[in-house]
C-alpha positions as CSV (number, residue, x, y, z in Angstrom):
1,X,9.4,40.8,19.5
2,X,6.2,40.1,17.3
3,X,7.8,36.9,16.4
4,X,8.9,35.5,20.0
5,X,5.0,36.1,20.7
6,X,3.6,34.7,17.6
7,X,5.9,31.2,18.1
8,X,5.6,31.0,21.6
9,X,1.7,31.0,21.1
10,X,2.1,28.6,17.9
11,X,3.7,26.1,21.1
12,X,1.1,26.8,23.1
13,X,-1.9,25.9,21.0
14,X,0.3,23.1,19.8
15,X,0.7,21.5,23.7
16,X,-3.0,22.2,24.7
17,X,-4.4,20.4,21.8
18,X,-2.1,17.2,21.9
19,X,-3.4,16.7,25.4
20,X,-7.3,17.3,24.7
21,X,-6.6,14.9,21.9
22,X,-5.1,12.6,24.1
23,X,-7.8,13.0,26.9
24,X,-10.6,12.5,24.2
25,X,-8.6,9.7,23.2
26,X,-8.6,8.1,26.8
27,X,-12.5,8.8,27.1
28,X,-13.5,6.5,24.3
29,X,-10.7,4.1,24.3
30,X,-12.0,3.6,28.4
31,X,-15.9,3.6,27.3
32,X,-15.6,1.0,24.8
33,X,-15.6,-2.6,26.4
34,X,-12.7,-5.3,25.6
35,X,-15.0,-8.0,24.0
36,X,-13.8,-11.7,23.6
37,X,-15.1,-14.6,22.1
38,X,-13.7,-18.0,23.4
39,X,-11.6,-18.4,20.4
40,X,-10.2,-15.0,20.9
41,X,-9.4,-15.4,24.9
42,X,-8.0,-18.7,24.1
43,X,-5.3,-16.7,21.6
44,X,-4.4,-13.6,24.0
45,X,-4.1,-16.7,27.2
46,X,-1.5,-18.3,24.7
47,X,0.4,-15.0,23.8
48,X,0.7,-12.9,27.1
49,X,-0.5,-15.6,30.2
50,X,2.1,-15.1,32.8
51,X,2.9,-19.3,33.3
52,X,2.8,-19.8,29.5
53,X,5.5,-16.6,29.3
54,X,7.6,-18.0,32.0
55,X,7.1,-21.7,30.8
56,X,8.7,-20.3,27.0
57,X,11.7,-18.6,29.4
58,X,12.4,-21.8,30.9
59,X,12.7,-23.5,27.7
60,X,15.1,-20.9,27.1
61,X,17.1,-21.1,30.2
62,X,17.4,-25.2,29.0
63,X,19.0,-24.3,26.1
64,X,21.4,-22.0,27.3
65,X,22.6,-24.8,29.9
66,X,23.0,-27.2,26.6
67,X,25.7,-24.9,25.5
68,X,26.8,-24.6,28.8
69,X,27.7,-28.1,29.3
70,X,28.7,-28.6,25.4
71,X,31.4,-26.3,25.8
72,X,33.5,-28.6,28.2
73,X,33.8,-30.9,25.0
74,X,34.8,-28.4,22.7
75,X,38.5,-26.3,22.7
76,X,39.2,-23.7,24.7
77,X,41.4,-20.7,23.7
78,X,42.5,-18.2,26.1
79,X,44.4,-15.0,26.3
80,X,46.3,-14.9,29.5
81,X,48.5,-12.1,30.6
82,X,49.6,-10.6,34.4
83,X,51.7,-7.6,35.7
84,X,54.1,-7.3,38.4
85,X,55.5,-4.6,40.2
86,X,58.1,-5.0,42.9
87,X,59.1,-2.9,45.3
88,X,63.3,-1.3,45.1
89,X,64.3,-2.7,48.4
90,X,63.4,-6.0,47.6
91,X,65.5,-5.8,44.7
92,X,68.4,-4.9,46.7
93,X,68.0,-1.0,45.7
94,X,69.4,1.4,48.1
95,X,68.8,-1.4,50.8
96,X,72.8,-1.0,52.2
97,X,73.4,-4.6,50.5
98,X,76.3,-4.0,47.8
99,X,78.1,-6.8,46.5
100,X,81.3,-4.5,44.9
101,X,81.8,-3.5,48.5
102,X,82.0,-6.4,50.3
103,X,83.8,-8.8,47.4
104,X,87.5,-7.1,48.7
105,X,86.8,-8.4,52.2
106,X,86.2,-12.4,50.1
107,X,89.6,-13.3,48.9
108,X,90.2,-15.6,46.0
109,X,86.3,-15.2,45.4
110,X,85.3,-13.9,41.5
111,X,81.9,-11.8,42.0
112,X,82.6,-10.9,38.5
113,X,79.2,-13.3,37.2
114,X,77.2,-11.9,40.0
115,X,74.1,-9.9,38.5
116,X,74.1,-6.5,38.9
117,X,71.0,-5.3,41.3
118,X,71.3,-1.7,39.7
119,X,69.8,-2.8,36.6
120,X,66.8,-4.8,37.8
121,X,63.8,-3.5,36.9
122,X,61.0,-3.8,39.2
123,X,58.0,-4.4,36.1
124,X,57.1,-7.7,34.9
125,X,55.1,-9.3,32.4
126,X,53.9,-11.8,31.0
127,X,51.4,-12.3,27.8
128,X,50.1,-15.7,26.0
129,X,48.0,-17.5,24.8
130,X,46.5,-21.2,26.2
131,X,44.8,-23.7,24.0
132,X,43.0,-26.6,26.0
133,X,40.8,-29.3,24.7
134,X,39.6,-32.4,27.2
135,X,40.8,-36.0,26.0
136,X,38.8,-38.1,28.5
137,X,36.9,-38.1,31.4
138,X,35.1,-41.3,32.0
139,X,32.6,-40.3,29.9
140,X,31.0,-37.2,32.4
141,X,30.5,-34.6,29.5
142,X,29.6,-37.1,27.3
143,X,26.3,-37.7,29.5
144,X,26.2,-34.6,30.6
145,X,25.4,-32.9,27.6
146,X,23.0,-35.8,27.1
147,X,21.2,-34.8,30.0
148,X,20.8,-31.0,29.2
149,X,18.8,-32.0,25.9
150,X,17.0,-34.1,28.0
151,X,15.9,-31.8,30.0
152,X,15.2,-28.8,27.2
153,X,12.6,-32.0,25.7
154,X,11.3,-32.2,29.0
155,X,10.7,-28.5,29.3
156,X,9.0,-28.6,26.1
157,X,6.7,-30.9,27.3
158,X,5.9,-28.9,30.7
159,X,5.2,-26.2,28.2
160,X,2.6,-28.0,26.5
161,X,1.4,-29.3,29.9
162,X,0.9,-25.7,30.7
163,X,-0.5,-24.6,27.4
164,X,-3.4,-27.8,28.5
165,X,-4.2,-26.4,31.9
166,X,-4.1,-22.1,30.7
167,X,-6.5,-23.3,28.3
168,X,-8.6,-25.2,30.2
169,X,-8.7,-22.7,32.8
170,X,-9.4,-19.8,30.2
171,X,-12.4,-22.2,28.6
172,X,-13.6,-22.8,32.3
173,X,-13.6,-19.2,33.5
174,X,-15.6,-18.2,30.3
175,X,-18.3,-20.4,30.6
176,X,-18.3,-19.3,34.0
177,X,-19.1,-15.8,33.0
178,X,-21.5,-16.9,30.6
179,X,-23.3,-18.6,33.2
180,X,-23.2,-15.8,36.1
181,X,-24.3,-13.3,33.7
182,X,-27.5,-15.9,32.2
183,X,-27.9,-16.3,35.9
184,X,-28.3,-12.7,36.7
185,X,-31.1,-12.5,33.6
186,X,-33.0,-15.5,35.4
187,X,-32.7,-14.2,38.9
188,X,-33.6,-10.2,37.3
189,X,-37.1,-12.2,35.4
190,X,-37.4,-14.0,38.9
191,X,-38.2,-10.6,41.1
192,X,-40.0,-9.2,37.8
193,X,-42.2,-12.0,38.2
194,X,-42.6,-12.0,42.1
195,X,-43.0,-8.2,41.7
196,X,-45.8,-8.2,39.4
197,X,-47.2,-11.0,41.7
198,X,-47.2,-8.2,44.6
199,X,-48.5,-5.7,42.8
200,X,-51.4,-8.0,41.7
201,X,-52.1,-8.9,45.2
202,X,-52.4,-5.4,46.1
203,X,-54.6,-4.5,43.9
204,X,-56.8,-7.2,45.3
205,X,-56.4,-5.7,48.6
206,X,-57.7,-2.5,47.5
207,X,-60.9,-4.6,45.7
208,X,-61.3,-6.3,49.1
209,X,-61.4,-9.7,47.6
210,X,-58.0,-10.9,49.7
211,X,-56.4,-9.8,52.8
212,X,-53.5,-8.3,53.5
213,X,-51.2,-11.4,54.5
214,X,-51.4,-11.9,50.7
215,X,-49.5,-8.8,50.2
216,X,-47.1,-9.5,53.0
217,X,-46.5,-12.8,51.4
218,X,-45.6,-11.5,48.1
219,X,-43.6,-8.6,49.6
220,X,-41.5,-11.0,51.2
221,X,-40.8,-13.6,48.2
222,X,-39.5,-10.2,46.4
223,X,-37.3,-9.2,49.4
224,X,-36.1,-13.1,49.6
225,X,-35.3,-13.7,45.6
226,X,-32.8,-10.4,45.7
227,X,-30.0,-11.9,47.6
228,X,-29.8,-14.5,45.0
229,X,-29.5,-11.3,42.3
230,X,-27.1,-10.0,44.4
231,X,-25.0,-13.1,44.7
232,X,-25.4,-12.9,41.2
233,X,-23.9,-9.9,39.8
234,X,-21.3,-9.9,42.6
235,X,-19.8,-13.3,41.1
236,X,-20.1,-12.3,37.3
237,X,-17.8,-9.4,38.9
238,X,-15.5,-12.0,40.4
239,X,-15.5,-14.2,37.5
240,X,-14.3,-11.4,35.0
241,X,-12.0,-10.4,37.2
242,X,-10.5,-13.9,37.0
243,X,-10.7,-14.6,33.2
244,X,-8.7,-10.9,32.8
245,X,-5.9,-12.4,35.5
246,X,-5.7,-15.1,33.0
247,X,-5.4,-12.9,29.4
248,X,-3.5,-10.7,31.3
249,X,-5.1,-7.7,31.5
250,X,-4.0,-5.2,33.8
251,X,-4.6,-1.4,34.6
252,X,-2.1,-0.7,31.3
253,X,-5.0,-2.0,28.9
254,X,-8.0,-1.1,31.7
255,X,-7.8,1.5,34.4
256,X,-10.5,1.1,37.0
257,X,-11.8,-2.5,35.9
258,X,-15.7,-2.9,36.4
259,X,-18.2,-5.1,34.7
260,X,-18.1,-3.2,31.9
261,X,-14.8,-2.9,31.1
262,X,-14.6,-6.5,29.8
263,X,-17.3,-8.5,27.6
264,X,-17.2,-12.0,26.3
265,X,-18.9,-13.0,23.0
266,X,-21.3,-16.2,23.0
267,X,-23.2,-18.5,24.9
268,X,-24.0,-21.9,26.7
269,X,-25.5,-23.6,23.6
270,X,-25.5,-27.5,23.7
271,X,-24.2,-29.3,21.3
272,X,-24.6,-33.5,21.3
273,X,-21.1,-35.2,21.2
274,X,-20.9,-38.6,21.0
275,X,-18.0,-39.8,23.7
276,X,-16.2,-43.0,24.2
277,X,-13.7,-43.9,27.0
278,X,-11.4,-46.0,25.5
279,X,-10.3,-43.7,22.7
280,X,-10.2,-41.0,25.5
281,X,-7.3,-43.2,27.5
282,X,-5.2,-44.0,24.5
283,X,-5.3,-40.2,23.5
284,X,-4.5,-39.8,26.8
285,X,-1.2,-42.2,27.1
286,X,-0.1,-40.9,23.9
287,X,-0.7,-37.1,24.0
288,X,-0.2,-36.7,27.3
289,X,3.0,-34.4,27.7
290,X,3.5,-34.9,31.6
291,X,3.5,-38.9,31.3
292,X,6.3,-37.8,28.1
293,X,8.4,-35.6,31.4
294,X,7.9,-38.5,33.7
295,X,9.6,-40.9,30.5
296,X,12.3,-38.3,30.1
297,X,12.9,-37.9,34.0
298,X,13.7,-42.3,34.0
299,X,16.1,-41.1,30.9
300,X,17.7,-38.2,32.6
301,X,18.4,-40.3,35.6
302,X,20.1,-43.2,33.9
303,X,21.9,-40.3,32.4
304,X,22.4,-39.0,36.2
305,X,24.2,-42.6,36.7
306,X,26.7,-42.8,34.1
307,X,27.8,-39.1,35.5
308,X,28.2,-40.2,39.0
309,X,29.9,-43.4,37.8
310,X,32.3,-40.8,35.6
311,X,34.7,-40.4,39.3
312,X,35.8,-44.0,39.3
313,X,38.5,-43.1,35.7
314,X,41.2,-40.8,35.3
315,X,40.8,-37.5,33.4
316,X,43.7,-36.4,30.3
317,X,43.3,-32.9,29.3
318,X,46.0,-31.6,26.3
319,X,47.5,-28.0,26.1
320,X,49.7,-25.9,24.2
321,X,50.6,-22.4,25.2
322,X,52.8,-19.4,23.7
323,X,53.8,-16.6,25.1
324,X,56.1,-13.4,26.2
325,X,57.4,-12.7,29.3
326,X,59.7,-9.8,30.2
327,X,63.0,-10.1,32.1
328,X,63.6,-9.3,35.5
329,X,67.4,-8.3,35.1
330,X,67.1,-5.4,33.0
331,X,64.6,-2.5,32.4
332,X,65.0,-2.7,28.8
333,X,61.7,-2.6,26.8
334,X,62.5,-5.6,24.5
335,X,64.6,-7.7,26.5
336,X,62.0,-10.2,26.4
337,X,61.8,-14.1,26.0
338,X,58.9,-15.8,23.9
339,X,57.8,-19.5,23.2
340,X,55.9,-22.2,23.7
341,X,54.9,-25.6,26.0
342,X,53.0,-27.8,25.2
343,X,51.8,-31.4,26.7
344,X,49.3,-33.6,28.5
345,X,47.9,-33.1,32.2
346,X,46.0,-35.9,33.8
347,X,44.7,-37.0,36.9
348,X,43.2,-40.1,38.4
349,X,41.3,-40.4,41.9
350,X,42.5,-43.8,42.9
351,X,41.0,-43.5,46.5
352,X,38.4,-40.6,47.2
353,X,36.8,-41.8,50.7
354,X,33.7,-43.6,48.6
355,X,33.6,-40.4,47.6
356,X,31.8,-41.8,43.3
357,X,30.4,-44.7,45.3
358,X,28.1,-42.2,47.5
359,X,26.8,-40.2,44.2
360,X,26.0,-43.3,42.2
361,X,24.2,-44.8,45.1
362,X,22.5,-41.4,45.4
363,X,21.7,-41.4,41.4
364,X,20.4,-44.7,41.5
365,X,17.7,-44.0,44.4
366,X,17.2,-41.0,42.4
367,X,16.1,-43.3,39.1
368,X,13.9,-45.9,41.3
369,X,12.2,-42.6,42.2
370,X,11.5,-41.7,38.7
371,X,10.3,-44.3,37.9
372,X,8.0,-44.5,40.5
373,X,7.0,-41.2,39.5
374,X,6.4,-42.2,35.9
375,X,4.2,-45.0,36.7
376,X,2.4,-42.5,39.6
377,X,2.2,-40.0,36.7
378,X,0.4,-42.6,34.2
379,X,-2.1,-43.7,37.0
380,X,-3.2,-40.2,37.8
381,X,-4.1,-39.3,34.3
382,X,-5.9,-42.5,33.7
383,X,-7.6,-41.0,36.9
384,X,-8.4,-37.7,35.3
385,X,-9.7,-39.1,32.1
386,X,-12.0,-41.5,33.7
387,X,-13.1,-38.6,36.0
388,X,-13.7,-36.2,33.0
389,X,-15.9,-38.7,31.5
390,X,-17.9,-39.4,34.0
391,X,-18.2,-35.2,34.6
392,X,-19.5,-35.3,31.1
393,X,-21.8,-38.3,31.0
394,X,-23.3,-37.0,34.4
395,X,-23.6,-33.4,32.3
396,X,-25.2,-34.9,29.7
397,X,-27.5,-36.4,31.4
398,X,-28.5,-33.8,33.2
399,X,-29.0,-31.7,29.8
400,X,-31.2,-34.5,28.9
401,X,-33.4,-34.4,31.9
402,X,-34.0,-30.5,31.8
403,X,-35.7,-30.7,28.6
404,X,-38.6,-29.1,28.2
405,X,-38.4,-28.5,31.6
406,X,-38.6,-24.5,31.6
407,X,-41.8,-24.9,29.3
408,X,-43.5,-27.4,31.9
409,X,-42.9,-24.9,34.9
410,X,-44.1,-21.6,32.6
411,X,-47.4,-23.6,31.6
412,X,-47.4,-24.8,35.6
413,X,-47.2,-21.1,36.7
414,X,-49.6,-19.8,34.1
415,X,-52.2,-22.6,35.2
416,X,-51.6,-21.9,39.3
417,X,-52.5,-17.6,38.0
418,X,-55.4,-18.8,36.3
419,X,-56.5,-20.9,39.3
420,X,-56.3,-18.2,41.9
421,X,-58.3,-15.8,39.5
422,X,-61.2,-18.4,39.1
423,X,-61.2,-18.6,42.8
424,X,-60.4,-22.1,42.6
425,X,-56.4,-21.8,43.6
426,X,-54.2,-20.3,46.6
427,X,-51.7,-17.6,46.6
428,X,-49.0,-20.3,47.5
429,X,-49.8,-22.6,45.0
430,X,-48.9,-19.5,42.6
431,X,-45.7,-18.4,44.3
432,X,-44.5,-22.4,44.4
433,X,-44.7,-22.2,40.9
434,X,-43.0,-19.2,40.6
435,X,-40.1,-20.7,43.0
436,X,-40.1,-24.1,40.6
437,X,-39.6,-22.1,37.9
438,X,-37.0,-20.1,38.9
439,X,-35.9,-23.5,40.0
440,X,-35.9,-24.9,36.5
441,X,-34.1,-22.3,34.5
442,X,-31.4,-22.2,37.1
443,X,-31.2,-26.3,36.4
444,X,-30.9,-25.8,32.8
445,X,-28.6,-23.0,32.6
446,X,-26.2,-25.0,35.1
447,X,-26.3,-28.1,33.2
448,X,-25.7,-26.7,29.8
449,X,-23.0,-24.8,31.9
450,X,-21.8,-28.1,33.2
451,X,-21.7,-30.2,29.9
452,X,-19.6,-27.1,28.2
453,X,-17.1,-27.6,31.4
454,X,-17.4,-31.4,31.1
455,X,-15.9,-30.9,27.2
456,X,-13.2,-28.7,28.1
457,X,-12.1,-30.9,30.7
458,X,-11.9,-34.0,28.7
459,X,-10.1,-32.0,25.9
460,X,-7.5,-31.6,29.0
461,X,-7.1,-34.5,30.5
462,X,-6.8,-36.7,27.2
463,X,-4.3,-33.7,25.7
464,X,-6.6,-32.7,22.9
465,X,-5.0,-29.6,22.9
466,X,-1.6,-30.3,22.9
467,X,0.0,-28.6,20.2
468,X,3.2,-30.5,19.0
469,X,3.7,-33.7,19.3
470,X,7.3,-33.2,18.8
471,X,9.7,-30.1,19.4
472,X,9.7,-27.9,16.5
């Protein structure tokens, strides 16, 4: 009895302190932030983003239709077999029908070679063995497995094309978070400055030396800058949200998901890059992977042609089959016969209804399409470059223009306080420089914001970041 007790509390204590490890456990693994450089949310987009997962599946799915359609070139075996069991009366079993009766009402009639229904057996079998291979067919699998590899190239290619736009997007959305959560440090200085602007002014209320409508006016510019914090925090909560959709972080990694559940690493920091257009477009036309699915969609339909055209010639297949089959005229276990056939089977549509002449009329729109498409495809990334680099010259010009701008608004602001002290300056003059500020930092953090946006996006559209250039 003393033992049952002692291991029954052994299992106990065991139990209770696995789970207060596992709730300590949970405590700090769910206090300590996921943190992410840009480097490092670039690597988890690439390894668990949804798109980039189900563009790898694809590529798989490709592949598996490539040995789909290779295997109508190659030889078939199969192992064939049925079994049949017929009912006695058909057999002539107790069904009233018996030939020894009836052959002394047939004169000068010998029934002697007729078989005897007795011994039927009502189980047959048959077992063998086919082997198939396809001589000819116009040519159909021939294309057809051409086609397939075409299109496994082509959704190597919209894999790349995806890896361009998860990265872009996972660049976009983090300076996007750097830049809400800068703006929240501007807007939180902004109402520190406005509020010690108020409590100035009412200090000079209570020395008499300006009236009240000063106080009002600085009670309002606080009340009016907290929206703007507001606004603030609300989309640094947003855009967090949206760079963990992209890595893929779900309740799994981070139950109840706050601001602080996930931080990123870095800053806006500017650095000058020289740009040209011209090596942008040639990057562009040669790294490109959707103008390289647009080529291999022309390819796959001039494939698509030779297919269609495959119905106007005949089609040979050869064969050779052994096998066993069991005898219907006796229930003996081996009376069995076995062999083999062999031979060619062929068939030719001479007249279908225009039948082939419909599907290589359709397959031929089909390839004007594509390349329509191609050439469509090729215009709207010469679009997107040109567009990137004008985002980026208008960035960097706008980086250029906030320059010192911060420092002339502080010395501005510093100069109106100094006025209004010496008497010599309004209260409006002071909170205008405030405002302008405000005003500048915002300026400068969106352009740097900008220009970092303006790079990504030109890494993009000219397919900087394509991967291969080939398929592995």
């Amino acid at each position: 009895m003393s033992r049952y007790f002692f291991w029954n509390a052994f299992f106990l204590f065991f139990i209770f302190s696995q789970n207060a490890w596992t709730q300590d456990n949970k405590i700090v693994s769910s206090s300590q932030p996921m943190k992410f450089t840009l480097a490092e949310a670039v690597t988890r987009a690439l390894e668990k983003n949804p798109d980039l997962l189900k563009a790898k599946a694809e590529i798989q799915r490709l592949a598996g239709v490539t040995y789909e359609v290779r295997a109508a070139a190659l030889p078939h075996l199969t192992l064939e077999g049925s079994f049949t069991q017929t009912d006695e009366y058909l057999l002539g079993r107790n069904s009233g029908r018996n030939f020894s009766s009836r052959s002394s009402s047939l004169e000068g009639q010998d029934f002697s070679s007729q078989p005897n229904f007795d011994q039927f057996t009502d189980e047959q079998w048959q077992v063998g063995i086919r082997f198939s291979k396809l001589l000819y067919d116009g040519g159909e699998t021939r294309a057809r497995i051409e086609q397939a590899k075409l299109g496994e190239q082509a959704g190597f290619y919209q894999l790349q094309e995806a890896i361009l736009d998860v990265v872009f997007n996972v660049r976009q959305i983090f300076y996007t978070v750097l830049v809400n959560r800068a703006r929240i440090a501007v807007e939180e200085q902004n109402i520190h400055l406005l509020s010690a602007e108020l409590d100035r002014q009412k200090k000079f209320l209570e020395a008499g030396t300006v009236a009240r409508f000063n106080v009002l006016r600085a009670d309002v510019a606080v009340s009016n800058a907290k929206p703007q914090l507001i606004d603030a925090k609300n989309q640094y909560r947003i855009s967090l949200r949206q760079l963990a959709k992209l890595l893929a972080i779900d309740g799994a990694e981070s139950e109840d998901f706050h601001e602080d559940t996930l931080e990123v690493v870095g800053d806006l920091e500017v650095k000058p890059r020289k740009v040209e257009l011209r090596p942008l477009l040639m990057s562009a036309f040669n790294k490109r992977p959707a103008l390289q699915v647009a080529k291999l969609g022309v390819s796959s339909q001039l494939v698509a042609i030779r297919v269609a055209r495959s119905g106007y010639y005949p089609r040979l297949e050869a064969f050779a089959t052994y096998g066993y089959s069991h005898e219907n005229f006796t229930d003996e276990l081996y009376a069995n016969d076995g062999g083999y056939t062999a031979g060619v089977q062929g068939s030719w549509n001479i007249w279908d209804g225009l039948e082939t002449k419909g599907r290589v009329d359709q397959a031929r729109a089909q390839w004007r399409s594509s390349v329509v498409n191609k050439e469509d495809v090729a215009r709207g990334i010469d679009l997107e470059v040109r567009t990137a680099y004008s985002h980026f010259v208008e960035a960097a010009e706008l980086v250029e223009s906030q320059k010192g701008n911060v420092k002339l608004a502080d010395e501005a602001l510093r100069l109106a306080g100094s006025r209004f002290e010496a008497g010599a300056g309004t209260q409006l003059e002071t909170l205008d420089a405030q405002t302008e500020l405000n005003r500048a930092r915002l300026n400068e953090l969106q352009a740097r914001y900008r220009y970092q946006v303006a790079l990504a996006e030109i890494a993009r559209s000219a397919g900087g970041d394509a991967f291969f250039s080939r398929m592995p």
